[in-house]
C-alpha positions as CSV (number, residue, x, y, z in Angstrom):
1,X,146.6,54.5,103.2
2,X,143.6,56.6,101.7
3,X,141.3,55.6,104.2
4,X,143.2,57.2,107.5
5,X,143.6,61.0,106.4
6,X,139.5,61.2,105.3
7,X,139.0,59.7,109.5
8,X,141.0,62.8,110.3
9,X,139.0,65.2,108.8
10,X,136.3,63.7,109.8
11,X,136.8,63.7,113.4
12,X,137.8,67.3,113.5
13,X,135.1,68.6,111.7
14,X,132.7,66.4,114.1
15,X,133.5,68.4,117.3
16,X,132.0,71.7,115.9
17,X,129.1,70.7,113.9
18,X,126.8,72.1,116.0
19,X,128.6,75.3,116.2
20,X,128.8,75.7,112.7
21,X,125.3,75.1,112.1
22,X,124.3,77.8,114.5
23,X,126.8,80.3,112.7
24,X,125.3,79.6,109.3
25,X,122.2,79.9,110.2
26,X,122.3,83.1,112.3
27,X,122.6,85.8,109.5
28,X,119.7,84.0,107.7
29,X,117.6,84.3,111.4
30,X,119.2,87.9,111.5
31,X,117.6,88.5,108.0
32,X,114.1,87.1,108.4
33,X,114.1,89.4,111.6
34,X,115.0,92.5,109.9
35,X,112.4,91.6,107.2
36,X,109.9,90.7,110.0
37,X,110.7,94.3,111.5
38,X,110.9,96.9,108.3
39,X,108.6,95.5,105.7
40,X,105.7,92.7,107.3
41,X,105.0,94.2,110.9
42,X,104.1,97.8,109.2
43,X,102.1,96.4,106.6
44,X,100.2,94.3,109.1
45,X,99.5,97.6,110.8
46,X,98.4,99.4,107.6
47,X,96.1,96.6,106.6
48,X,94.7,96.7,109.9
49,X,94.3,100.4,110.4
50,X,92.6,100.0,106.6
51,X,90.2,97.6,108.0
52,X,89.4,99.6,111.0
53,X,88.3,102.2,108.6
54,X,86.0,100.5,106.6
55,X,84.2,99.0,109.1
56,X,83.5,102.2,110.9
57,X,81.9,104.1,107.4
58,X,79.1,106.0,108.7
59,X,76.1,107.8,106.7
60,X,77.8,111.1,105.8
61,X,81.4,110.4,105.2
62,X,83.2,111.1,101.8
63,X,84.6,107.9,100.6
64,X,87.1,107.1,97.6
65,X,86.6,103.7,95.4
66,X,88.9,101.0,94.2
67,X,88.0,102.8,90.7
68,X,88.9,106.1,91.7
69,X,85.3,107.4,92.3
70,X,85.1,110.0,95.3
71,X,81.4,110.1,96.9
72,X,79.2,110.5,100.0
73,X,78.0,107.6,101.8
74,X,74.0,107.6,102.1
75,X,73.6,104.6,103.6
76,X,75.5,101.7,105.4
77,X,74.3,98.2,104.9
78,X,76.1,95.0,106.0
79,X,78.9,94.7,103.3
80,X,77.7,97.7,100.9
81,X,76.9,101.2,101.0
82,X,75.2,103.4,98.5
83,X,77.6,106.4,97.4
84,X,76.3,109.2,96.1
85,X,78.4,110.6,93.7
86,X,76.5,113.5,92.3
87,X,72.8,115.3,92.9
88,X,70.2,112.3,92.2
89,X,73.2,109.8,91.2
90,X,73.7,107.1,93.9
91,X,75.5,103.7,93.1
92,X,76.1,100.7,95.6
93,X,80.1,99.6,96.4
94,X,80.8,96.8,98.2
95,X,82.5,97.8,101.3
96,X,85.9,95.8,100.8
97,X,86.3,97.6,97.2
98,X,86.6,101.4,99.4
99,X,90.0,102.8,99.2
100,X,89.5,105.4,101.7
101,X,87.0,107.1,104.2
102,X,87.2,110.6,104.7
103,X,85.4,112.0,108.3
104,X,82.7,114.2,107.6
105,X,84.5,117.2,108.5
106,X,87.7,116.8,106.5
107,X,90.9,115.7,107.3
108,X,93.3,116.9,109.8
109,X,95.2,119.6,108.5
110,X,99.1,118.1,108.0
111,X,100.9,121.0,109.8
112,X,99.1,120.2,113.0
């Protein structure tokens, strides 16, 4: 007497597994995809364009340090450049601590 109406459910249930599956997941794809498209793809980009950057620092440009110190770049070796950052006061950086390269002649002005 127990055992016949827990066959029932059972069997009805058993027809649209599949179906249900696929609906519970689909907000959690639906998520990862909005994630995927606002947060990780742009930061991908940034890192990249970071990168890009830093491997192109050239003798001349203004660069800004990890610790907040602003310089010139005097020379360019493999992974460090010497900065100076006042008359007769050069350090050495390593080239993955630079926050920022600044072209020679400034930046782009922001209303162009």
């Amino acid at each position: 007497m127990f055992i016949t109406p827990a066959y029932a459910q059972a069997a009805g249930g058993a027809t649209g597994g599949a179906t249900a599956f696929l609906i519970q997941i689909a907000p959690l794809a639906l998520i990862f995809v909005i994630f995927y498209v606002l947060m990780i793809r742009p930061q991908q980009q940034a890192v990249k364009t970071h990168r890009a950057k830093v491997d192109a620092v050239k003798k001349g440009d203004q660069v800004v340090t990890g610790g907040g110190l602003v310089g010139k770049v005097t020379k360019v070796e493999a992974d460090h450049v010497e900065v100076e950052l006042a008359p007769q006061v050069k350090v050495r950086a390593v080239k993955a601590t630079l926050s920022d390269v600044i072209p020679p002649g400034g930046a782009k002005p922001a209303n162009d």
